[in-house]
Every structure is written in structure tokens, then in C-alpha cells.
N, C-alpha and C positions, 0 to 999 in steps of 0.2 A: 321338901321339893327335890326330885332327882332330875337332873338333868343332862345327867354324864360328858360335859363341856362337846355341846352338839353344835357343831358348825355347817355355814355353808357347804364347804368346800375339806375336804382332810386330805389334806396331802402328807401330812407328817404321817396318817395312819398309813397310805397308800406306799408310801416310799419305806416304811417297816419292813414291808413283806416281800419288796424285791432291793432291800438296802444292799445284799453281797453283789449282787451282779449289778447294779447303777455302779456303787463304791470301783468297783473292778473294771470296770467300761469307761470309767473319769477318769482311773490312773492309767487306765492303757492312753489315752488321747494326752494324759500329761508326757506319760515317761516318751509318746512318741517324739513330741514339743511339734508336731504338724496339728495348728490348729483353725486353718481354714483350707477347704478344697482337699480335704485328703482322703484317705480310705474309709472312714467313717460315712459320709456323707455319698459316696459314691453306693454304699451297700447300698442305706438307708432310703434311694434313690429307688434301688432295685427291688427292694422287698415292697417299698408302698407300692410302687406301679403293679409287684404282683398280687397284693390283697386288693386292691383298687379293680385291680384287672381293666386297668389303661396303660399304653403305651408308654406317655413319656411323664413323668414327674420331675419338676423343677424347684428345688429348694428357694427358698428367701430368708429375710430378715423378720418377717413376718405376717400377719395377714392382713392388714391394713396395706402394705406394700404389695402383697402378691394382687391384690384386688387394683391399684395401681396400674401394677407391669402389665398385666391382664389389659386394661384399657389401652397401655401405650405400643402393646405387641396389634392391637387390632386398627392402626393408624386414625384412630378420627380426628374432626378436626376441629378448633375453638368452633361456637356452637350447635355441633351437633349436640342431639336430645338423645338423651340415656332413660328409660324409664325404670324404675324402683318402687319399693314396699317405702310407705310413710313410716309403718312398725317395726320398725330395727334398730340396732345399734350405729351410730353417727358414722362408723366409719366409711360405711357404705355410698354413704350419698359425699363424705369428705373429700374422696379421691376422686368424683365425680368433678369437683367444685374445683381442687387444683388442678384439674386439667383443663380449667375455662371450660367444661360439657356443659350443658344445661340438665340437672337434675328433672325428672317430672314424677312426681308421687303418686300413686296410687291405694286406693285403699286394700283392706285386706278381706280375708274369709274369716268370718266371727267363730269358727270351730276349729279351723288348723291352725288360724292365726299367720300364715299366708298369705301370698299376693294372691291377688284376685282375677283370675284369668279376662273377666269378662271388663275387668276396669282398664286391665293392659288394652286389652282394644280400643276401648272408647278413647283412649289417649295418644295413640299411634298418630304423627302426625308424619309430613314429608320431610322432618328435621332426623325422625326418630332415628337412630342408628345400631342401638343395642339395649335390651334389659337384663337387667341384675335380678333375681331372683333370690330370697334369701331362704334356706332350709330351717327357719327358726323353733329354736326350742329342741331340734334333733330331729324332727317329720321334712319330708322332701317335698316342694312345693309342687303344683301338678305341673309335672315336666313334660309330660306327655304333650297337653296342648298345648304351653309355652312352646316347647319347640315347633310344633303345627303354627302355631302365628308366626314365628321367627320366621318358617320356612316360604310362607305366604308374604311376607311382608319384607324379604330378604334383608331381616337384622340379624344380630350377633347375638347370641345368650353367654352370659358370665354366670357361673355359680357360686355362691357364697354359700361354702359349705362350713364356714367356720364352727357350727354350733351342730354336724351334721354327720361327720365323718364316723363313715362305719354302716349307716343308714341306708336301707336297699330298697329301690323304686321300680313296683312291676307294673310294666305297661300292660296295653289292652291284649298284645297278643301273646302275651304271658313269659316275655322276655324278662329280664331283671337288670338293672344297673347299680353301681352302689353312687351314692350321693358325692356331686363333684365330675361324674365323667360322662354327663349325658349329654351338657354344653359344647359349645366348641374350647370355652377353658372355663377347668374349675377351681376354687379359691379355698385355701385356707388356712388356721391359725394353729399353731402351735404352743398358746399363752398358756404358764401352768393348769390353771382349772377346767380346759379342756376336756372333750374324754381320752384324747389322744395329747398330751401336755409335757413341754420339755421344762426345764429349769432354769427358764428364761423368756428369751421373747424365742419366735419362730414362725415361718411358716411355709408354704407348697403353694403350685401352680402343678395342673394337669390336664394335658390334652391328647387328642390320640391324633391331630393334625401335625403331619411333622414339619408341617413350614411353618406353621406356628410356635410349634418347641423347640425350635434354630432361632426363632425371635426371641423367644422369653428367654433363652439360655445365655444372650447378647448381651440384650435389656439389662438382666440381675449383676451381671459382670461390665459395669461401664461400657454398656455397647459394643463389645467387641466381642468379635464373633474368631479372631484371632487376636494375639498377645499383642499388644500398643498398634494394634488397627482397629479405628473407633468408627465403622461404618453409621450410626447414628447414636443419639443420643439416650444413654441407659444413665442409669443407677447403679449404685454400689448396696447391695441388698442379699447379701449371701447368709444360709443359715451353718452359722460354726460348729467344729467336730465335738466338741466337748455335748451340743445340744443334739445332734444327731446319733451320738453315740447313747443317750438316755434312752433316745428315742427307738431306736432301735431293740434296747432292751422292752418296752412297752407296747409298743406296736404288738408280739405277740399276744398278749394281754388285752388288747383291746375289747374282742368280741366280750371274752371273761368279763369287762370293765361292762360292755354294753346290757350283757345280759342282768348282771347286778343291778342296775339303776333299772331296769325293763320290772324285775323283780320290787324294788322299793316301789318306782310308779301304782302297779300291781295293789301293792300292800294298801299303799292311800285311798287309791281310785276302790277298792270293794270297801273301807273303812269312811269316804265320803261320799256315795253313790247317793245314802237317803237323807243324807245333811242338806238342812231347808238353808238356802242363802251361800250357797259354794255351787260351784259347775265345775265340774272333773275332766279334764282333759279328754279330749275324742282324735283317738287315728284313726286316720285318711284309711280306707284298705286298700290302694295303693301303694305304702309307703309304711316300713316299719319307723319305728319313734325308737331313737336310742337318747332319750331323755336330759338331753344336755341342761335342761332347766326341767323342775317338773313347777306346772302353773297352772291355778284353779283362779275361776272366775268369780267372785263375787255379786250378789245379787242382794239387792237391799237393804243394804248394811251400810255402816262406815267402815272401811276399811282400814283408817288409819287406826283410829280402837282397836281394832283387831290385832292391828299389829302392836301397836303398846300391850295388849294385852300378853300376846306371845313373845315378846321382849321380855318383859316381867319375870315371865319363867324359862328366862333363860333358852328361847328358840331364836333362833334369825332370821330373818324371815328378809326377802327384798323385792323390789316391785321392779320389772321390767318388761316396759319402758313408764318411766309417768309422762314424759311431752313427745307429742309425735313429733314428727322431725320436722313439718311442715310450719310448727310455731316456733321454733328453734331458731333463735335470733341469727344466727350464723347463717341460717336459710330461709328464714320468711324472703316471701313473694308477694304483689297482691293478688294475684290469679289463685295463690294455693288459701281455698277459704275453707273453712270448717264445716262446713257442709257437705263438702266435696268425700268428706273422712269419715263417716259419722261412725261405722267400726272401729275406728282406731280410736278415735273420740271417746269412745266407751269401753273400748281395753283400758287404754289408759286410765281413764277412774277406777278400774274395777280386779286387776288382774292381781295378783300376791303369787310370790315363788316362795315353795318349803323346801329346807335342806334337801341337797340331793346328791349325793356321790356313793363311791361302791365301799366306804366302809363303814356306810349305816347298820346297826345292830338293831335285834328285833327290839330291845327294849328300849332304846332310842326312838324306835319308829310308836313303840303304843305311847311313850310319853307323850312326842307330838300330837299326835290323834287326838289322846286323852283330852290335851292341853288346848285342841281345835274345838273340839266337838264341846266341853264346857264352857267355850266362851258362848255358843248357841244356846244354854240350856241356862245361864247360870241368871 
């Protein structure tokens, strides 16, 4: 059995091939001994706003945080209603929850895996005040008519680009934006296994509204918009030089990082295309996918076998999400009933992620196939 220690996520491979210039970028921030708010961080500032190509870029502590500031820079107030994807990771609807908002879930699109444009409507109440939108998986949610309801219904859009960045969204009239700056603020994380990943925690706010990025710049700095003048109340949420300086070495790298996983995706999707009881991922053609997870559907199988199976020989395999967020004891409702989800309902049973990062080798990649495709035949 080969299975050449295949993991989710390789950072140790990834950190190999740019180890001189990380090694050299950490001891320049040591020998400087400036390790918060310093030259580092102000670069790192200025190169993401220009591959972003938005205005202002606001560093944090991370993206669970920036998604926060985001809410607290847009003033609402205990129960206004926030609408969200029920399909995401908790943190989305968390920072919903500490701010006393009222969460309202929505189901998703069973092929982007997406919010649901036409669910955000049905859900729109007089309370509503902003929707979250998540870019899940690395495809951009349809921002086009999100923002069209926003703009009709005069809410906010946040984007949660955590899983996203890099990602480029062409409207109808054949404009382009990259994911994160189509909102009035966009969100995201920094957590190593990103495709953009520092060595640590971390993360960005980005808006092109500048009385908004005078808020969020306050916000992150204990509210203050000047040195011990605390015009409201902020956070202490800064992302450190030693993380910004990683980051800046990889940032160039990124597209290179996106294109690699575009390429594994690629490899899978023509290798499962005629596999009876697997469904292969579908991009929007609005929206490239830079693969931040790659996730095949399942179809009349057990899925847990499946994955014992591929445990066995040594693949990893992980399911995200198994519980929508809707049964999620920290947030059950009785308004939020199963019915209401019935797409997420059935991701959840059905959805398996296979390793994905950019230093998958081809013979890594036939083993898994191998190792896929004979549990269907065997």
C-alpha cells in the first residue's frame, strides 16, 4: 500500500519551498524587536488592497473577529436581523449571536453550495438589516443579485471571504471583482490552512467606503481613532508583524497557490466525472473556484464506509459541515425547522472533502482515485 503520508492540508511541504525568505522575513521582525503596528503590517496593507484592487485593507486578529468589526463598524442594533447561509462554518452566525443580532438562516444552492438568492428574499423582514454571504469552498456567492436585493431593500452586505480570497466574480456586464470587495465590507481569515495562510491566527477587513475604513481602523485599535481618545467602543484585534511579514512573503504566491489546487480539482473532477455515487463539484460561470476545499457529493452510499474505507489506506478525508447550524444547540430556534433547509439537510448527509493543497504530487493524486474508485467496484 503506498500512500506517501497524504494529508489534508501540507504545510510543512509548502513552507520547504519558500523556507529562505519566510526564515529571513521572521528575523527581520525579530532583529527589528517592532512587533505590532509596524512596517511590516503597513506594507502588507498596501500590496493586498493592490491585488484585491480595493481601497482600504484593515488588518485584525482574525477572521472570526474581522467578521465581528464588520458588524460593529455598520452600527446595528440589539435585534436587528442579519440573514446567513445555515451551510458554513459557526463562526459566521457566532459573531451574529454576540452582538444580541438576530441570526436568520437560509438555505443554500445544491451545486455552488451557496446562499440562495431567492431564500434571502423570502426571508427579508422589517427587522432585516444586513446579510452575510459566505464564498464557501473558494466559488463567490451570486453577488450580483445579492447586492440587487441589498440595494432594493437598503441592507448591508458583509462578505465572508474566508475560504475565498483570490476568487474573481464577473458580473453580467462583464466587469470583474475579486472576492471580498464587491460588499460594502469584506471579511477574512488568515488561519494557516488557508490559501492565503500566516503562522498563526490572522485576518483582513476590506472596503472601498472610506467612512467605513475610519470605523473599522478605530474599532480594531480599542476604538480610537486617535492615541487614548476612545470615541466608541472597539476591540483590541490587531494582526502582529512577525504574521504579516509571512504573509507578505506569500501573498505573491497566492495566484501560483490557486492555480495548483484549480489543477488537483481538475485532476479529480475528469478522474470522477463517470463514478456511479459521487457528484463532482460545479462552477458557477460567474465565478472562478480557487478550491479552498475540494467536495464531492455523495449519492447512494453510506458515506461513513466510505470513509473508513479511505482511512484504511491511509487518505484523510473530512466532511464539511455534518450539522447545519440551524440544529446547533448554541442556536436552535423553534421557527428554524428542517424543512425550511432541506438542501442543507442533504449536504449534510452526503458531502466528503478529499485532500487538497498545492503540494499534491501526481502520484498522490492516482493513489486516491485509485483508492476512491475501488471502493465503488470492489
Amino acid at each position: 500500500m503506498l500512500n506517501n503520508n497524504i494529508q489534508m492540508v501540507d504545510l510543512k511541504g509548502q513552507y520547504s519551498k519558500i523556507k529562505e525568505q519566510i526564515d529571513s522575513a521572521i528575523m527581520n521582525v525579530v532583529n527589528s524587536t517592532t512587533f505590532v503596528k509596524g512596517a511590516e503590517g503597513e506594507a502588507f496593507q498596501k500590496e493586498l488592497a493592490n491585488y484585491l484592487g480595493v481601497k482600504h485593507v484593515i488588518p485584525c486578529g482574525n477572521g472570526t473577529d474581522a467578521l465581528q468589526i464588520a458588524l460593529m463598524a455598520l452600527g446595528l442594533k440589539p435585534g436587528d436581523e442579519v440573514i446567513t447561509t445555515d451551510f458554513t462554518f459557526a463562526a459566521t452566525v457566532e459573531v451574529i449571536s454576540l452582538l444580541n443580532l438576530i441570526p436568520v438562516f437560509v438555505d443554500v444552492d445544491r451545486e455552488s453550495f451557496n446562499i440562495d438568492v431567492e431564500e434571502i428574499k423570502k426571508s427579508i423582514t422589517p427587522k432585516t438589516k444586513a446579510i452575510i454571504p459566505v464564498h464557501l469552498f473558494g466559488q463567490c456567492a451570486n453577488m450580483e443579485e445579492i447586492m440587487e436585493i441589498a440595494k432594493e431593500n437598503k441592507l448591508y452586505v458583509i462578505e465572508d471571504a474566508a475560504q475565498g480570497i483570490g476568487a474573481e466574480y464577473t458580473f453580467s456586464n462583464g466587469g470583474k471583482k475579486k472576492a471580498g470587495t464587491i460588499g460594502d465590507i469584506g471579511t477574512t481569515s488568515f488561519f494557516p490552512s488557508k490559501n492565503l495562510g500566516c503562522y498563526g491566527d490572522g485576518g483582513a477587513l476590506f472596503t472601498n467606503n472610506d467612512k467605513l475604513a475610519e470605523r473599522l481602523n478605530a474599532i480594531v485599535n480599542h476604538g480610537m481613532s486617535k492615541k487614548y481618545y476612545h470615541d466608541e467602543i472597539g476591540v483590541n484585534s490587531r494582526l502582529d508583524e512577525i504574521q504579516a511579514a509571512v504573509l507578505r512573503v506569500k501573498l505573491p504566491c497566492l495566484d501560483e497557490y490557486n492555480e495548483a489546487r484549480k489543477k488537483v480539482a481538475t485532476y479529480y473532477n475528469d478522474a470522477f466525472e463517470e463514478t456511479e455515487g459521487l457528484e463532482t463539484p460545479i462552477v458557477d460561470d460567474k465565478s472562478t473556484h480557487v478550491y479552498h476545499q475540494y467536495t464531492l457529493k455523495t449519492k447512494s452510499i453510506d458515506r461513513d464506509k466510505l470513509i473508513a474505507f479511505l482511512k484504511v489506506r491511509g487518505i484523510p478525508v473530512m466532511v464539511y459541515y455534518p450539522i447545519p447550524l440551524h440544529q446547533q444547540k448554541a442556536y436552535i430556534r423553534t421557527e428554524f425547522k428542517n424543512e425550511n433547509y432541506p438542501i442543507t439537510m442533504e449536504l449534510c448527509k452526503s458531502v466528503i472533502s478529499l485532500p487538497m493543497h498545492t503540494e499534491l504530487d501526481e502520484n498522490q493524486l492516482k493513489y486516491i482515485i485509485e483508492s476512491v474508485n475501488e471502493y465503488f467496484i470492489k
